[in-house]
C-alpha positions in Angstrom: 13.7 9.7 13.0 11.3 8.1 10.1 9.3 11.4 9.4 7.2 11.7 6.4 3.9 13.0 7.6 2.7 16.1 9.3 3.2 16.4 13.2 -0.4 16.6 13.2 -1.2 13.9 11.1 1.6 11.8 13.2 -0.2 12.4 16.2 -2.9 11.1 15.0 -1.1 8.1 14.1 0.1 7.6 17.4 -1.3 5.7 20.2 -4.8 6.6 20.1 -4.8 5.6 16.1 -3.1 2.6 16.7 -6.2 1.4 19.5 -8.0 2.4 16.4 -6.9 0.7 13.9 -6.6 -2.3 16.5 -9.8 -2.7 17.6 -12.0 -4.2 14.6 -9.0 -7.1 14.3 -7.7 -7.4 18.2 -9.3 -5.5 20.7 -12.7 -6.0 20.5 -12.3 -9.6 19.7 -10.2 -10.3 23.0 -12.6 -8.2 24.9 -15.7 -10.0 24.0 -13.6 -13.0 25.0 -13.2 -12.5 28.4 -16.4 -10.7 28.3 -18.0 -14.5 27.5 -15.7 -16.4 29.9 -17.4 -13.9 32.9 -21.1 -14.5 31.9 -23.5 -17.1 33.1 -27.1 -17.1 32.9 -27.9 -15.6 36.4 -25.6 -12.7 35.7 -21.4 -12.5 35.8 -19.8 -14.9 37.3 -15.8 -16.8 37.8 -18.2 -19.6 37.8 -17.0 -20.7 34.4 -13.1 -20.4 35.6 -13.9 -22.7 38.4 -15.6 -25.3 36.3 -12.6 -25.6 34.2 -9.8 -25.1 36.1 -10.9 -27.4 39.1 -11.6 -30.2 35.5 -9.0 -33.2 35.7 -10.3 -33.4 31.7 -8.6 -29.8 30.9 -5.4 -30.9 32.5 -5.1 -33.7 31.1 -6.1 -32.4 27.7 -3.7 -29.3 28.7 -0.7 -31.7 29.5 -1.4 -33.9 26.5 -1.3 -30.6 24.2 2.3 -29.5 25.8 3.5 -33.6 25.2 2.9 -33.8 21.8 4.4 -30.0 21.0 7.7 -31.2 22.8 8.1 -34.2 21.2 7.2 -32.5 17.7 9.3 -29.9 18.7 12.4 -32.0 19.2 12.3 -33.9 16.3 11.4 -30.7 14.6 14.9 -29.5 16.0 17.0 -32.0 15.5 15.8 -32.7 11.4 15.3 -28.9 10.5 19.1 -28.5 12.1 20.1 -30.9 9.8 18.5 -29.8 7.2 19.6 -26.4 7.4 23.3 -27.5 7.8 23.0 -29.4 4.5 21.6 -26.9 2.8 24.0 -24.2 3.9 27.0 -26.8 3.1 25.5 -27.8 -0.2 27.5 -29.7 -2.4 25.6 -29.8 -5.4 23.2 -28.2 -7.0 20.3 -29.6 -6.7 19.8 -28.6 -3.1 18.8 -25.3 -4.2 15.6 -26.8 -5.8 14.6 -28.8 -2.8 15.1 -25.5 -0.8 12.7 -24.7 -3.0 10.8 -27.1 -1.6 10.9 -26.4 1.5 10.0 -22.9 1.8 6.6 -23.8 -0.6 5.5 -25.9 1.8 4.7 -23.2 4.2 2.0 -21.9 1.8 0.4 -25.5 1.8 -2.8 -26.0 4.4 -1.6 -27.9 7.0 -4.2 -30.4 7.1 -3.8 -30.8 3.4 -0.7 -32.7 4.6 -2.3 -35.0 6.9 -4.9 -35.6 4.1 -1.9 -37.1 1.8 -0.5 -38.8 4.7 -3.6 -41.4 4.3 -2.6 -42.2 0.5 1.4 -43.1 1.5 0.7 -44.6 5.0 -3.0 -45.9 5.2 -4.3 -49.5 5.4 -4.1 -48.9 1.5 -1.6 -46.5 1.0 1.4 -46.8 -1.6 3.8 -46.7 1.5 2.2 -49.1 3.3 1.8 -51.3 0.3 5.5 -51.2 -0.3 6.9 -52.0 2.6 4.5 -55.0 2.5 5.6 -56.1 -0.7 9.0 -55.9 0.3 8.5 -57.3 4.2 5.4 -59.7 3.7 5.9 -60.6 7.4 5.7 -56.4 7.8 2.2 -56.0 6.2 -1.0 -54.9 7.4 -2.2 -51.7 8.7 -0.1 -49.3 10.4 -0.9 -48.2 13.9 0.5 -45.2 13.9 -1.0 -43.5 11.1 -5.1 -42.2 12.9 -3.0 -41.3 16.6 0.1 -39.6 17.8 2.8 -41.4 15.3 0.7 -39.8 12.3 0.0 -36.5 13.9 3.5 -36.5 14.6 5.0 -37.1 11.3 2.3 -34.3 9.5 3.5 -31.9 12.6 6.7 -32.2 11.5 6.3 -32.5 7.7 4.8 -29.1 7.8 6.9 -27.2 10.5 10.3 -28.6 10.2 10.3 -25.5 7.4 10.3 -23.0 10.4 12.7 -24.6 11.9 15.4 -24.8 8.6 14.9 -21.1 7.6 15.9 -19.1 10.8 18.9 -21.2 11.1 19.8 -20.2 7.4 19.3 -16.9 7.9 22.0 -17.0 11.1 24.2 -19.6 9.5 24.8 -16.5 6.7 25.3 -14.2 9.4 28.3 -16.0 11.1 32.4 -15.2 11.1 33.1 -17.2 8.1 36.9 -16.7 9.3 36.2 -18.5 12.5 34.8 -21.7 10.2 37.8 -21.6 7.9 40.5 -21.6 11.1 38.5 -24.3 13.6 39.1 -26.1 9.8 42.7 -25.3 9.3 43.5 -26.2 12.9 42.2 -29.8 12.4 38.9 -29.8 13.6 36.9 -33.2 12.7 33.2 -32.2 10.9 31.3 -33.5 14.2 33.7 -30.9 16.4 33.1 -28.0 14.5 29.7 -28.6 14.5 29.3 -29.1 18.3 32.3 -26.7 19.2 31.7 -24.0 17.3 28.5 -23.8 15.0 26.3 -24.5 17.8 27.1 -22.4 20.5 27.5 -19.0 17.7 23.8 -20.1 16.9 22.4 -21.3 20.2 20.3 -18.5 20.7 18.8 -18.2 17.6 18.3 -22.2 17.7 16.5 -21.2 21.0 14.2 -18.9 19.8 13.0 -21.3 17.0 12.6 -24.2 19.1 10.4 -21.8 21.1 8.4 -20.9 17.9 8.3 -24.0 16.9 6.6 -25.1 19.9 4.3 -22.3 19.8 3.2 -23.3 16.6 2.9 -26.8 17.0 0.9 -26.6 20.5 -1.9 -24.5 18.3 -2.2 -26.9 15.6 -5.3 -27.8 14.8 -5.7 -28.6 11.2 -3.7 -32.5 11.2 -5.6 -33.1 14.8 -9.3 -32.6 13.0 -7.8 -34.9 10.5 -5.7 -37.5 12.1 -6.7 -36.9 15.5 -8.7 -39.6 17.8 -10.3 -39.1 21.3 -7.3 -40.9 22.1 -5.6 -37.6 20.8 -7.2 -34.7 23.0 -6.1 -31.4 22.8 -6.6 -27.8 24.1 -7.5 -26.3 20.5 -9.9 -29.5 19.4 -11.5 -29.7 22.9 -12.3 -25.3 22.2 -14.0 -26.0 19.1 -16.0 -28.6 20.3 -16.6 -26.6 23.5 -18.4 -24.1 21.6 -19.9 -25.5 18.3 -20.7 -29.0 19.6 -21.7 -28.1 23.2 -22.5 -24.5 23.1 -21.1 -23.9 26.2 -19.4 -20.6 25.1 -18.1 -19.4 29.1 -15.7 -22.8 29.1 -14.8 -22.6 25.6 -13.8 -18.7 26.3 -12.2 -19.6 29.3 -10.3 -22.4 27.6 -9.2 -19.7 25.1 -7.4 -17.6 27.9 -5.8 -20.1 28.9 -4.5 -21.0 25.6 -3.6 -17.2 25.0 -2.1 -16.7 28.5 0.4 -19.5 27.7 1.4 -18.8 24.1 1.7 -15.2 24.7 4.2 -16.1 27.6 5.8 -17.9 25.3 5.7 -15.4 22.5 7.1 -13.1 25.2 10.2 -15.1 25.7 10.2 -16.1 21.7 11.0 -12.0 21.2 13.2 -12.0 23.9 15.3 -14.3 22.6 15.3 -13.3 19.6 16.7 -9.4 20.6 19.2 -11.4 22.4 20.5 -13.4 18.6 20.3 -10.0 16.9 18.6 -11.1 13.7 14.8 -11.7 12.7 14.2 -14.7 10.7 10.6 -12.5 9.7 12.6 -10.1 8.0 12.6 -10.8 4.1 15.5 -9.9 3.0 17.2 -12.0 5.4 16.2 -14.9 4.1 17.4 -13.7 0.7 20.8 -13.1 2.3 21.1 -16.3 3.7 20.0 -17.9 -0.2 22.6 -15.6 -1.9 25.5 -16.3 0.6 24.3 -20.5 -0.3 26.7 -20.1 -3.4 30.3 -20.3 -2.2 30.4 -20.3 1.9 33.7 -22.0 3.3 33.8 -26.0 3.9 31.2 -26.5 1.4 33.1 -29.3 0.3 34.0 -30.8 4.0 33.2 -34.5 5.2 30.6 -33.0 7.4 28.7 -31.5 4.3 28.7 -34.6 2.1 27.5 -36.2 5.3 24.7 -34.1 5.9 23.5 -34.0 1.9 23.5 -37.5 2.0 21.2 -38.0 4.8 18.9 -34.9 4.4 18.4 -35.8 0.8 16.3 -38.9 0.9 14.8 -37.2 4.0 13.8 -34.5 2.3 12.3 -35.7 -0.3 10.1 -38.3 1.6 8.9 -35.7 3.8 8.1 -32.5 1.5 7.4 -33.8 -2.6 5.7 -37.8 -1.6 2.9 -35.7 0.5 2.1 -33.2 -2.8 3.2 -36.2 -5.6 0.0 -38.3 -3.3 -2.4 -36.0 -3.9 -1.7 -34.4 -7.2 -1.7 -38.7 -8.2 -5.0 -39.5 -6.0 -6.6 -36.8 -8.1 -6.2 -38.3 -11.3 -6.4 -41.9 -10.3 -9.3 -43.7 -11.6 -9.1 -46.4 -8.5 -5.5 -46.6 -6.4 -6.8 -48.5 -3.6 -4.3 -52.5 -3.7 -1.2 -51.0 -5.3 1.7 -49.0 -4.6 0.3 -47.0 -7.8 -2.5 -46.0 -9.9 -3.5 -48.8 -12.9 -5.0 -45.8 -14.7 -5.4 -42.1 -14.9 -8.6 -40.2 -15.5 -10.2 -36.5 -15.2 -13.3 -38.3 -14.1 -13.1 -36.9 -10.5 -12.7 -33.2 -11.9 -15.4 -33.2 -14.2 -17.9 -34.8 -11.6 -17.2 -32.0 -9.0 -21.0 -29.8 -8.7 -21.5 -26.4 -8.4 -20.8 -26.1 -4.8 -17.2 -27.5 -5.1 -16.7 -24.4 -8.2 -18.7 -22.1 -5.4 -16.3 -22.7 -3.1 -13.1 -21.9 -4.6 -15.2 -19.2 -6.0 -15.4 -18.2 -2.4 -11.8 -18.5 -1.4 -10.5 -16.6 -4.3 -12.6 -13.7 -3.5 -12.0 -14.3 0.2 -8.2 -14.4 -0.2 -7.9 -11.2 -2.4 -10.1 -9.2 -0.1 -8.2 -10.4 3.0 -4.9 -9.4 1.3 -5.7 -6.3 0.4 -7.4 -5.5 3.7 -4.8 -6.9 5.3 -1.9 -4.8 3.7 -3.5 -1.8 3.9 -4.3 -2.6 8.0 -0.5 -3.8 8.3 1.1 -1.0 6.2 -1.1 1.7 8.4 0.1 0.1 11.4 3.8 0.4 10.7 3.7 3.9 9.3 2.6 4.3 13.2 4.5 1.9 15.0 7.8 2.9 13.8 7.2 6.3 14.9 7.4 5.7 18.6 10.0 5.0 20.7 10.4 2.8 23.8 8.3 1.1 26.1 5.0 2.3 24.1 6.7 0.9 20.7 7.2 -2.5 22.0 4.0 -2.4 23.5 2.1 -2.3 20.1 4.5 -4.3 18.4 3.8 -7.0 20.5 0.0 -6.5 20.6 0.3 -6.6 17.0 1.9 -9.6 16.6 -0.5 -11.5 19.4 -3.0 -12.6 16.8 0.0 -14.9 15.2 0.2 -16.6 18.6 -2.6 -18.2 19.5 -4.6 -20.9 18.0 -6.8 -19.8 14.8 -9.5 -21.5 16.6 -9.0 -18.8 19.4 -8.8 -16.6 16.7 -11.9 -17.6 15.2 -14.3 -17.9 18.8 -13.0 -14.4 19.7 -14.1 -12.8 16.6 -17.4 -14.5 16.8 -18.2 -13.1 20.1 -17.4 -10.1 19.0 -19.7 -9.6 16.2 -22.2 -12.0 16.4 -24.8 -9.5 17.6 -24.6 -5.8 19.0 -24.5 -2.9 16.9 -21.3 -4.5 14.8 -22.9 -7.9 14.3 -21.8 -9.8 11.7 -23.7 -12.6 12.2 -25.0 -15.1 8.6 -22.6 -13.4 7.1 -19.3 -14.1 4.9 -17.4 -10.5 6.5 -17.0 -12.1 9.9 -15.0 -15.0 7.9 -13.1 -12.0 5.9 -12.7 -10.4 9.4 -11.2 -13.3 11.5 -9.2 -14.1 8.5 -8.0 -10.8 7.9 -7.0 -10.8 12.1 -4.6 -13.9 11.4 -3.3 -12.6 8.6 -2.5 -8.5 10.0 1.0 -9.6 12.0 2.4 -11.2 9.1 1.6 -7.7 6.5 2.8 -5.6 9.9 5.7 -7.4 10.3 6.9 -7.7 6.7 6.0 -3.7 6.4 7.8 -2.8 8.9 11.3 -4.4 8.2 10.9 -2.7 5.0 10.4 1.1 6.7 13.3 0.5 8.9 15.8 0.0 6.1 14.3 2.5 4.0 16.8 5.6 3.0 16.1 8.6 4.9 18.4 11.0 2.6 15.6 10.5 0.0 12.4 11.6 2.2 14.6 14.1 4.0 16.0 15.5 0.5 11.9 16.1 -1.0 10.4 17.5 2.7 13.6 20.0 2.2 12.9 20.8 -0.9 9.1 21.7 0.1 7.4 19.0 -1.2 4.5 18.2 1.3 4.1 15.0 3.5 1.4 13.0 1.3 3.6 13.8 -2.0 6.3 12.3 0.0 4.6 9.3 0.9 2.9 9.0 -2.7 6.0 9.2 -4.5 8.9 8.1 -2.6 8.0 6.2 0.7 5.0 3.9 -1.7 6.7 3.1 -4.5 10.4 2.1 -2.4 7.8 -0.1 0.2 6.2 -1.7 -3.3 8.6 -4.6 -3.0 7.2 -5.1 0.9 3.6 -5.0 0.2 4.1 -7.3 -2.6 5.5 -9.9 -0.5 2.7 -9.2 2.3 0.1 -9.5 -0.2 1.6 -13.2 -1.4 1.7 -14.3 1.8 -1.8 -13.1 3.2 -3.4 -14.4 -0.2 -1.6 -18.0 0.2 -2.5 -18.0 4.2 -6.3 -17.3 3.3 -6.4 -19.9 0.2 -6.1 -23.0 2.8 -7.1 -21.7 6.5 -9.4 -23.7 8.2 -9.3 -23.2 12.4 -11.1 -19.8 12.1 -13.0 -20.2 9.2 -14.9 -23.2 10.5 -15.7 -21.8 13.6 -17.4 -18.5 12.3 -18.1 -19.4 8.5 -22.2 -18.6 7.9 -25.0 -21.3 6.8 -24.5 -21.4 3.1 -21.1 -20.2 2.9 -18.0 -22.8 1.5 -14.3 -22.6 0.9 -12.3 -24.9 -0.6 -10.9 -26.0 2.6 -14.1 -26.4 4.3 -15.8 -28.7 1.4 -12.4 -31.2 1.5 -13.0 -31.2 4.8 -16.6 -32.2 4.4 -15.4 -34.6 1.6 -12.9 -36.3 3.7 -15.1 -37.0 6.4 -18.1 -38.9 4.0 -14.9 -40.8 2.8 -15.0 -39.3 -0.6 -10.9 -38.9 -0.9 -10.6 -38.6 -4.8 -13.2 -35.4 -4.8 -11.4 -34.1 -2.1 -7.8 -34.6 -3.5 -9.2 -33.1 -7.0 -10.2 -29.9 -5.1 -7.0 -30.1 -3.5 -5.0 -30.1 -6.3 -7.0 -27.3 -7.9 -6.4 -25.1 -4.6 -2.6 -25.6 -5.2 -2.5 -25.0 -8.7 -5.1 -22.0 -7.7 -2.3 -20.9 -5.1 0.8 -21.5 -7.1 -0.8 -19.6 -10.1 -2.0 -16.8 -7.7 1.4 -16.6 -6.3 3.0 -16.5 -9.6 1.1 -13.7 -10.6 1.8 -11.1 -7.5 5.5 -12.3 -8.5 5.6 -11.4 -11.8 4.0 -7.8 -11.1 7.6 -6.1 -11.1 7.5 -5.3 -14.9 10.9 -3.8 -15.9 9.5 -0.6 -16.9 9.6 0.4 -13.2 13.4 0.1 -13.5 14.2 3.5 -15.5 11.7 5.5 -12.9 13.2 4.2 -9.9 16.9 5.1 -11.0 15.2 8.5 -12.9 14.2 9.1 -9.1 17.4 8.3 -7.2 19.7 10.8 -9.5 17.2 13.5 -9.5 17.1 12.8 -5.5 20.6 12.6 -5.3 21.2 15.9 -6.9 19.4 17.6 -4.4 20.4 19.1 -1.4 19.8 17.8 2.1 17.3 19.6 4.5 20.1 21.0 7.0 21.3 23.0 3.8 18.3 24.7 2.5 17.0 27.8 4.4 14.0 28.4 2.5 12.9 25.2 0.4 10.4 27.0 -1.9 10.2 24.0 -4.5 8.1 21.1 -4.9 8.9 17.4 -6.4 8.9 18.2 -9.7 6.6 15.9 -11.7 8.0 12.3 -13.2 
């Protein structure tokens, strides 16, 4: 039992604190939602449920959503598979860096992606110029790019990456022995794959085709991008619902729907997921699966050299050209006829105004207060989470963990009907954006905090309360400092998610009020590309440099305290052998 507080003060931080703590970020946000979808102008109503569900337009839209996820979904399967096999096999080096790669794209805005996808694979983009060069009877515009076979390739540029690092993680957990004999006994590469690495791993490959399509059915992002009204979904056809139409009941109705489904499938996501026994959330699972990348057995098997080979080039196309295009748009004085720039110039960067410097302005500030209001929420909620037990437990776990399952643009309406008047309005104001960001942001810092409690060393708490040191000294100087290493990363990962979300932001961001992401949007859609790709490249330098710095705040000095602390802890006597603790922690 994880007790470091007061039975008083755990009480309190039980279920009535947790409906507490939920209810600026979840609670009253889904609330007001189905509030909305219930009112009509002559009173409450279902009207709003009929007009949509009886709509051939929502179906369609609906079934044209769930079409698009699959197919993402399976090529997301099948190339993140491959990928992670590779990478687990690795024969060289080099692997390790585009690894690397792979897990930085997850901090990169995902319509950021689609944005470079015009500069490879436009009418005038360096791809598309290639290929002409090289197949004259090839060239011309490419269909695919502005309708599903560009959405498709910038769904699964951007998502393959939650597909490759669960099956690390489990690849690290299996019987190495069982490899190494199906190997000794004669098994081909393509045998031991389908014989025995898939079925150890097939629930866990399960569960993250599941997430996958959970994420992919709420994209939003490429679709504002790269999306036509030959491309309908569920998450566009929300925020046009309510911004463009103003017809708030369908658009809230529309939401539920949307959260009804992913939350099923969230259900089942977790289900599966108990069922593999890992959780690809935890962090120090994926460094397990990276330090077990060194030396596992067949690394040098046909099957490996096989995979390298193919994943490779793949690699590379899908996760560096996308960042190389815009990083080389930026600083292009004209690359429109050629597969690449005549010249280079900072002319872009110096003619940005004051409202492109406002707005990063704005999404620095924005992303530090949302991390740090997020960590505190998330570390809060785990000190109370992992004191129940049961039913109740997994009840608030999962209710904690819904924001990350719906669309952001659900996210984003909910939170506006919640405080856009009434006593807690929020309205023309840059705290609702801090507040709907700060909800999407909460199930990652829980989750993170959490994995770090459980694994925590209860001889050390147990060793201090024994000795009469009381529960807020505990905390203070045992339970914070060992959880430093878990805020840290929930910090990073809030601060890069705030840097470049959109779906929320743009549906409750105030007259007068920018971010970075918003004003490339805004760019892009006047045509002006080169601004936009020189405020994108200052975002990811802004983001890299950002994430750098919560990285490098481990100074070595820390070392001495922390193993000052352990033998002093060690040397003291456990709780079940002092009668009378009479002492306190004595001072560092």
């Amino acid at each position: 039992m994880y007790s470091w507080m007061s039975s008083k003060a755990a009480r309190w931080l039980g279920p009535v604190g947790l409906l507490m703590l939920l209810a600026p970020c979840v609670l009253m946000p889904l609330g007001s939602l189905v509030i909305t979808s219930l009112q009509t102008g002559a009173g409450w109503s279902l009207s709003a449920y009929g007009r949509v569900l009886t709509d051939p337009t929502f179906w369609q839209e609906l079934i044209f959503t769930w079409r698009l996820a699959l197919l993402a979904t399976a090529l997301v399967a099948v190339l993140g598979l491959a990928l992670a096999l590779a990478l687990f096999f690795r024969p060289w080096k080099g692997m390790g860096l585009l690894l690397r790669a792979v897990e930085l794209m997850v901090a990169f805005p995902s319509f950021l992606i689609a944005f470079a996808l015009i500069y490879l694979y436009g009418s005038q983009g360096a791809v598309t110029l290639l290929l002409g060069h090289l197949w004259p009877q090839a060239s011309g515009s490419p269909s695919f790019l502005y309708g599903i076979g560009g959405i498709l390739l910038a769904e699964v540029t951007y998502y393959t990456p939650f597909m490759v690092r669960p099956m690390l993680a489990v690849l690290a957990l299996l019987d190495q022995s069982v490899l190494e004999a199906a190997s000794v006994l004669g098994a081909s590469p393509w045998r031991l794959l389908r014989r025995v690495v898939i079925p150890l791993t097939r629930s866990a490959l399960v569960a993250g085709i599941l997430l996958s399509f959970l994420l992919l059915q709420n994209e939003f992002g490429i679709l504002l991008v790269l999306g036509t009204l030959a491309t309908p979904t569920v998450p566009v056809a929300i925020y046009s619902d309510a911004l463009i139409n103003l017809d708030l009941p369908r658009a809230a109705v529309e939401a539920l729907v949307m959260l009804l489904a992913s939350l099923l499938l969230y259900a089942l996501y977790r289900w599966l997921l108990g069922r593999s026994g890992w959780d690809w959330e935890e962090p120090g699972l994926a460094n397990a699966a990276r330090a077990q990348l060194g030396q596992p057995p067949g690394r040098r098997s046909g099957l490996a050299w096989l995979l390298a080979i193919l994943a490779s080039p793949g690699m590379v196309v899908l996760f560096f050209l996308p960042v190389v295009a815009v990083v080389l748009a930026a600083f292009a004085e004209n690359w429109a006829g050629s597969v690449l720039p005549h010249s280079y110039t900072l002319r872009w960067f110096l003619e940005m105004d004051s409202s492109d410097w406002l707005a990063l302005e704005h999404s620095l500030l924005l992303a530090v207060g949302v991390a740090g209001l997020s960590v505190l929420q998330g570390m809060l909620a785990a000190l109370g989470v992992v004191r129940l037990k049961g039913a109740i437990a997994r009840f608030f776990d999962f209710l904690l963990m819904v924001p990350s399952a719906v669309p952001s643009v659900v996210v984003g309406l909910a939170v506006l009907l919640a405080y856009h008047s009434g006593p807690f309005s929020l309205a023309g104001t840059p705290w609702m954006v801090l507040l709907a960001q700060a909800s999407l942001t909460l199930p990652f810092s829980y989750r993170t905090v959490h994995a770090a409690l459980l694994k925590l060393p209860a001889e050390y708490r147990e060793a201090a309360a024994g000795l009469g040191a009381p529960p807020w000294r505990v905390f203070w100087r045992i339970t914070l400092p060992l959880l430093a290493p878990a805020l840290r990363a929930a910090f990073a990962v809030s601060l890069a998610f705030s840097l470049g979300e959109l779906g929320a932001t743009l549906v409750v961001y105030p007259p007068g009020f920018t971010t970075a992401p918003l004003q490339m949007i805004n760019a892009i859609e006047r045509g002006f590309y080169a601004q936009a790709a020189a405020l994108a490249t200052l975002l990811l330098l802004l983001t890299l440099a950002l994430l750098l710095l919560v990285a490098a705040l481990q100074p070595e000095r820390f070392g001495p305290f922390y193993s000052l602390l352990r033998r002093r802890l060690r040397a003291w006597p456990s709780r079940s052998t002092v009668e009378a603790p009479t002492a306190a922690l004595p001072p560092s």
